[in-house]
N, C-alpha and C positions, 0 to 999 in steps of 0.2 A: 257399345260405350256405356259405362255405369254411370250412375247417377253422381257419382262422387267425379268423376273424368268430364263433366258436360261443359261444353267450352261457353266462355263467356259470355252473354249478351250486349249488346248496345240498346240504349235507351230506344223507346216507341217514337216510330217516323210515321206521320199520317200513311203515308201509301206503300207500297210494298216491292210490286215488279212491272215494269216495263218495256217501253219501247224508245228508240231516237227516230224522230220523223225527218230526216235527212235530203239533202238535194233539194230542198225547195225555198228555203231562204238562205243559202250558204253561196259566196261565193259571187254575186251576182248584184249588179246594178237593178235598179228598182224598173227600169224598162226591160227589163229580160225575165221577171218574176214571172209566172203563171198563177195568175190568182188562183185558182180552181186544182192545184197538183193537189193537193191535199182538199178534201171536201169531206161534210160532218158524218157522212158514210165511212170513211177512213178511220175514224175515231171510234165511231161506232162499233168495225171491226178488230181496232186492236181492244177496246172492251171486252168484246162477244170471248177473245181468246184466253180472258183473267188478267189483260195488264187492269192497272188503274192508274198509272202516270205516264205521260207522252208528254219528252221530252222534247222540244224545239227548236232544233240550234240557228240562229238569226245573225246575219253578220249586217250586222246598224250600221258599220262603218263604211259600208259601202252601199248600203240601201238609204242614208240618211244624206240629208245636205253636207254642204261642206263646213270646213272649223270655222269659227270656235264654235257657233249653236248645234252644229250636226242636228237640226230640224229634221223631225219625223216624217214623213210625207203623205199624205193624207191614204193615197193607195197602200202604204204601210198599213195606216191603223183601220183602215178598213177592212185587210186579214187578220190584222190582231184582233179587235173587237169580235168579228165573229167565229174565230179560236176562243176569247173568252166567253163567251155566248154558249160555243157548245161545249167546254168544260163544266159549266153549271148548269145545264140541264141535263149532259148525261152523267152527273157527280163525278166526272175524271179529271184528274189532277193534270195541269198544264203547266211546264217549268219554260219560261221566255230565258232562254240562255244565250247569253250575251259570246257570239260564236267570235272564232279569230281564224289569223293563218295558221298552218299547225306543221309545215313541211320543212324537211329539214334545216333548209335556209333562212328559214325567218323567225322571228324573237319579237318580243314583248316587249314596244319599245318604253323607258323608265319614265316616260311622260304623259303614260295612257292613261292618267287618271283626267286630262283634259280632255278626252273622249267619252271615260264613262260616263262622269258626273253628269255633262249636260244631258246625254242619252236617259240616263235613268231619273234625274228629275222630272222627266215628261212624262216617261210609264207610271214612276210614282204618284204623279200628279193626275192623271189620266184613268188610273183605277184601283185608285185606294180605296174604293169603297164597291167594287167590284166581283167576283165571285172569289171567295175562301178558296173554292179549286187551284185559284191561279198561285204561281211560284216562279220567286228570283232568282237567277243564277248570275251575279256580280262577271264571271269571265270565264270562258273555258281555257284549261290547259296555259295560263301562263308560262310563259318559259325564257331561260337565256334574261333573267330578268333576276336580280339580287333577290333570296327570299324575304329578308329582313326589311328591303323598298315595298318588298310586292305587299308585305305582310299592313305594312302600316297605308298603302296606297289602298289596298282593301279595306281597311277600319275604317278609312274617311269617306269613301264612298258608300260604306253601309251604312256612317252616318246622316250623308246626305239623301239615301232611301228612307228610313226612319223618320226623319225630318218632315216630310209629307206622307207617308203610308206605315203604318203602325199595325194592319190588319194582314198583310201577309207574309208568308217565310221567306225566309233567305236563305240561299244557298252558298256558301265561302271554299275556297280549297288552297290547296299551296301551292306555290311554284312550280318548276321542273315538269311540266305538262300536267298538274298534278296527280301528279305521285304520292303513292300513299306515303312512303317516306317523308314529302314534303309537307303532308298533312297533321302526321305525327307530331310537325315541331311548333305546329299552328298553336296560338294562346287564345284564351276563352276571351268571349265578347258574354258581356253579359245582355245576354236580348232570349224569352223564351220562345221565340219562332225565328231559332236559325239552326241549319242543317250543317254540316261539314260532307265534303266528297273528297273523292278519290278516282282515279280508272283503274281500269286490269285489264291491259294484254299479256299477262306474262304467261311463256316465256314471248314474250317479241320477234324473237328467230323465229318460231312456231309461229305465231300468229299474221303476221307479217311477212312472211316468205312469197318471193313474188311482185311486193308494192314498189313501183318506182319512185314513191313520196320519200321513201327512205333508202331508197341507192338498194334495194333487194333485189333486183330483178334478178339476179342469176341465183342466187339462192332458194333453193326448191328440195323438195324432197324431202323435210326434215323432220321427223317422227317426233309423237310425241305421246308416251313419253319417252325421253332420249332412250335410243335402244344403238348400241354402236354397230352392230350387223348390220344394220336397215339405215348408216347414216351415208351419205350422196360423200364424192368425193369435194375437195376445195374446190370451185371455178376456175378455171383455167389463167394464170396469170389475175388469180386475186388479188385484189384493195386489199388494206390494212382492214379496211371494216369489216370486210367477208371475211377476214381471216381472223381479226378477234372476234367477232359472231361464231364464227364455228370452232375455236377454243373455250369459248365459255360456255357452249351449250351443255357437253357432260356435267356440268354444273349445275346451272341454273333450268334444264330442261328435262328436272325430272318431278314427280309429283311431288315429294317432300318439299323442292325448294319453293314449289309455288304456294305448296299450304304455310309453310310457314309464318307466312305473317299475320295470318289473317288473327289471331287471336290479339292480337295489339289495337286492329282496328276496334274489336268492339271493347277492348280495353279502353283506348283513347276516349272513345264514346261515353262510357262512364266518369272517367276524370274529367273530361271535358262540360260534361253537364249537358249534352246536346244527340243528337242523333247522328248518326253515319250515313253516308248515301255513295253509293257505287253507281256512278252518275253514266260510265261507257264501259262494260266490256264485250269483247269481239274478236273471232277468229276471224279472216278473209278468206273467201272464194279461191282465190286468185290462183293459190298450187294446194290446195289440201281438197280432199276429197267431203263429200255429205257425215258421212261417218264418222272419220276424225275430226272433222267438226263440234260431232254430238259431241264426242267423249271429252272434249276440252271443255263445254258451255257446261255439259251435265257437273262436272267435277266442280267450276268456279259457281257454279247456281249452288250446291249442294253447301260449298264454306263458308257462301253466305248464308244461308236459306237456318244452318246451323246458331249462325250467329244474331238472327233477326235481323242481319243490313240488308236494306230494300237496293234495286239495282235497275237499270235500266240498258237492256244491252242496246250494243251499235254493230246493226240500224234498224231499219223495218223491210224496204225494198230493196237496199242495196246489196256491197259485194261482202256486206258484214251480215248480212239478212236471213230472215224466215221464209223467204220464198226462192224457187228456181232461179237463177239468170235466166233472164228473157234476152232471144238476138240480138244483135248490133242494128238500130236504125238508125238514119239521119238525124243528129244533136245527139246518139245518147243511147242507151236500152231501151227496150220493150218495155213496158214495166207491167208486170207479171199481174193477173187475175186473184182476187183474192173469192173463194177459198181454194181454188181450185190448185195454185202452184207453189202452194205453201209445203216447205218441207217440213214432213211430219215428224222423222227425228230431229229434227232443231227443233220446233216449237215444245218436243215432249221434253227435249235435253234443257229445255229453259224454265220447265215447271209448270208449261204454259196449255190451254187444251183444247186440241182441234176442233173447229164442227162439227155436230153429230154427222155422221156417214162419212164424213172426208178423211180418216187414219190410214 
């Protein structure tokens, strides 16, 4: 590529590439947490590998009292506080991301700002003078939710963060699980310590083939990049959805259509006055093999990696992850030895670099 062809950049994000520490406040009543899944060893080692942001998706809504205060709970903030504890002594960047439901049947309901606000006036209040490391993410993945409600139900909650805490960033995105498209149409907030995001699974079919979250289960097999020799027949007596999935993919599941957008992102980034952040992306375990794995992570690390947008893929241990699946035990996986069952083309497809002797 010539000097005159170099694709555009987005403005400087303090940190650059990481990880989603997943499974361990998602999902889950605050009696079923395990304080210790996660312990400052963990951080440690996604450092050791070149992240410097570990992101943490926390779902408050079901780990906090009930409405209207949704009160924090003291065993709450006593994994929070020493997640902030050791983002500032190891200088690694920690984003508390305000997690949700994200499966096909559930939606963002248009009154979730009665949730957030009181949620993040406590964190704001709690450690606004707390480590620089630390970072806000207002909502993951809104969706099924008007963009134009969502949009202004985010302004006011960023301005009820601000209100008390003026020293760290914020992270904003758009609607539609955000989608980079829905961030596209996002308007400037004037604050200089806020981020804009985005995901990337695409293509989806790809990436997702397999996941019962989204009605995939019978969907397997699906190359990428689209190659029609190597493509699986329809499932036998398909859904509409199987069957538009696999009408669109000559389309949408070839490398062009997934580069294409990315030069907008860091376009937007500029007009916008703010930085970009690629907050999840992630192929699944679940039907694709180690290998086509790499080749999809190395490709989306490399459009960004071009463009200066920092990223954090999804996840660390899981079925999105850099290490082995570890067997089926009671409650759940194994969960895999680090460094030992780290796959070493994922981690190298991510930019990221094994232990000495471990390759």
């Amino acid at each position: 590529m010539s000097a005159t062809n170099l694709p555009p950049r987005a403005l400087p994000c303090p940190f650059h590439r990481g990880v989603n520490f997943t499974n361990w406040l998602e999902f889950k009543r605050m009696e079923q947490v395990k304080p210790d899944y996660f312990t400052r060893q963990d951080f440690e080692n996604a450092k050791s590998l070149g992240c410097d942001v570990v992101r943490l998706p926390i779902h408050f809504e079901l780990l906090c009292g009930p409405a209207p205060e949704y009160i924090v709970p003291e065993e709450l903030w006593g994994i929070l506080d020493r997640v902030a504890k050791w983002a500032e002594e190891l200088k690694l960047y920690v984003i508390f991301d305000f997690h949700n439901a994200t499966h096909a049947e559930s939606f963002t309901p248009p009154d979730v700002e009665k949730l957030l606000i009181p949620v993040w006036r406590q964190l704001a209040a709690r450690y606004r003078d707390a480590s620089p490391y630390l970072v806000y993410e207002i909502l993951n993945e809104p969706h099924a939710i008007d963009q134009a409600l969502w949009e202004e139900i985010q302004r006011r909650v960023f301005c009820a963060i601000r209100a008390l805490d003026k020293n760290h960033y914020i992270i904003v995105g758009g609607a539609d699980y955000n989608s980079a498209a829905a961030m596209l149409k996002l308007g400037r907030i004037e604050d200089d310590k806020i981020i804009y995001t985005f995901h990337c699974y695409d293509p989806h079919t790809f990436t997702h083939q397999g996941a019962s979250w989204c009605h995939m289960e019978r969907v397997r097999g699906i190359p990428f990049p689209y190659d029609e020799k190597k493509m699986p027949p329809l499932p036998e007596n398909a859904t509409e959805l199987e069957r538009q999935r696999f009408e669109a993919y000559p389309r949408v599941g070839t490398v062009e259509a997934v580069s294409r957008s990315f030069d907008s992102y860091a376009q937007f980034s500029q007009r916008i006055g703010a930085p970009v952040f690629c907050g999840e992306m992630g192929c699944a375990a679940i039907a694709v093999d180690t290998h086509q794995r790499a080749v999809w992570y190395r490709l989306i690390a490399a459009l960004l990696d071009e463009r200066e947008i920092p990223r954090a893929s999804w996840d660390y241990y899981g079925m999105f992850g850099l290490f082995k699946i570890g067997p089926r035990v009671p409650g759940g996986w194994k969960r895999p030895a680090f460094p030992e069952d780290l796959e070493p083309e994922i981690v190298e497809a991510l930019g990221l670099t094994m232990p000495d002797g471990k390759a």
